[in-house]
C-alpha positions as CSV (number, residue, x, y, z in Angstrom):
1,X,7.1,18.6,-2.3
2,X,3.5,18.5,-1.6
3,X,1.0,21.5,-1.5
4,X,-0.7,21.8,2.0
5,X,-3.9,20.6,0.3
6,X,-2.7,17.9,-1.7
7,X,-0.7,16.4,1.4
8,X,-4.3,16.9,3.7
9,X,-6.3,15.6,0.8
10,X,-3.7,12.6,0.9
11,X,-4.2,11.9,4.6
12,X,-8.0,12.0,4.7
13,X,-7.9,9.6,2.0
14,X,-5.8,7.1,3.4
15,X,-7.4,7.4,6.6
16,X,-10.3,6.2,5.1
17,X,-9.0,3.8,3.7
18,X,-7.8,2.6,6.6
19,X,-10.6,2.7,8.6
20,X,-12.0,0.4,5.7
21,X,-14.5,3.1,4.1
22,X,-15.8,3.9,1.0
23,X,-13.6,5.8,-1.6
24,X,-14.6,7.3,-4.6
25,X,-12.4,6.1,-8.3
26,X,-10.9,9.5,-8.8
27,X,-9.9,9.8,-4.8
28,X,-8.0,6.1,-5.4
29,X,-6.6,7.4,-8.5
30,X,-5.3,10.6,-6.8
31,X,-3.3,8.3,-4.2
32,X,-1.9,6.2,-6.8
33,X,-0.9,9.0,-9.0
34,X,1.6,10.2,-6.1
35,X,2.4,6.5,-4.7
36,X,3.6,5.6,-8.4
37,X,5.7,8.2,-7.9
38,X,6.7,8.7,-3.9
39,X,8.2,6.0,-1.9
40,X,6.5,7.7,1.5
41,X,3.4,7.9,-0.3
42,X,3.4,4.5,-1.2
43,X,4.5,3.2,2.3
44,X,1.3,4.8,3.9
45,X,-0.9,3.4,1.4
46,X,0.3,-0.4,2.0
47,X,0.3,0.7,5.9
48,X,-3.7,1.6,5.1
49,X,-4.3,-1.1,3.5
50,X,-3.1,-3.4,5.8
51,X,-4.6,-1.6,8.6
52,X,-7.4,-2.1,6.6
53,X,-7.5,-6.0,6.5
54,X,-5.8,-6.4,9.7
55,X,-8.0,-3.8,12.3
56,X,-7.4,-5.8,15.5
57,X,-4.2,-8.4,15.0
58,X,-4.9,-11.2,17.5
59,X,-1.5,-12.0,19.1
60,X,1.6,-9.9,19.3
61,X,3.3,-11.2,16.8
62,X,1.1,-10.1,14.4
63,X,0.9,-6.6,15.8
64,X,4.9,-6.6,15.5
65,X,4.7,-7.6,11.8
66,X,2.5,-4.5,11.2
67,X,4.7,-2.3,13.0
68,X,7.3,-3.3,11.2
69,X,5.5,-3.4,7.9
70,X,6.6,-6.8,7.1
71,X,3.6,-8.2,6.0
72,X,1.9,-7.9,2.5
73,X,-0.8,-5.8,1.8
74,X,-2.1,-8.6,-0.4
75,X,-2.7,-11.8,-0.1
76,X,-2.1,-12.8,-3.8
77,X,1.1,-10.4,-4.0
78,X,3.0,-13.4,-2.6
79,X,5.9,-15.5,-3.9
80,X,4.1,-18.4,-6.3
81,X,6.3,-21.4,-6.5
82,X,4.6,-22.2,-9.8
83,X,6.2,-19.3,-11.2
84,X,9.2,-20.1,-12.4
85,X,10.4,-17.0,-14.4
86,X,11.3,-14.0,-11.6
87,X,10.6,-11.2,-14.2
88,X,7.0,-12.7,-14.2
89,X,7.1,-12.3,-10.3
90,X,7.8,-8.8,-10.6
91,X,5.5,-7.7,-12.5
92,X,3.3,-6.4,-9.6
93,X,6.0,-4.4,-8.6
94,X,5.8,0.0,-8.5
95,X,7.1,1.5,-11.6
96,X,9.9,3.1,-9.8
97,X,10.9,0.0,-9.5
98,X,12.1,-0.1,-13.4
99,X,15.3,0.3,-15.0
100,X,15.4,3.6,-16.6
């Protein structure tokens, strides 16, 4: 559970970074200190994020795949076919994501 001013804190900072303003270090390192360590959290920061890059998708198709959060928030994050070993291909991945 959230405080009331953690969660509004949270939601003014994503919205900016959505909008594709300016955040400070310690405001980024807020989010990422609850993403690493809530799923929702970490949905709505890869939904700002790609609301960031994305602002107006051109066709519907595109506007789907952001409804439907099926496009990566980076570019980079990708599968590389170069990459041969998959533990090297998760290494991007939240630290939820580990075994225990």
């Amino acid at each position: 559970m959230f405080s009331i001013t953690n969660r509004h804190r949270l939601k003014v900072i994503l919205g900016r970074i959505a909008q594709g303003e300016e955040i400070t270090l310690k405001e980024r390192l807020f989010v990422d200190k609850f993403a690493d360590n809530n799923q929702t959290v970490a949905t709505c920061l890869r939904k700002a994020r790609r609301l960031q890059q994305n602002k107006n998708p051109n066709d519907e198709i595109e506007q789907l795949l952001n409804c439907l959060e099926l496009i990566p928030p980076d570019p980079e994050s990708q599968y590389k076919k170069n990459v041969d070993d998959l533990g090297e291909w998760f290494t991007g991945a939240p630290s939820w994501l580990g075994r225990s």
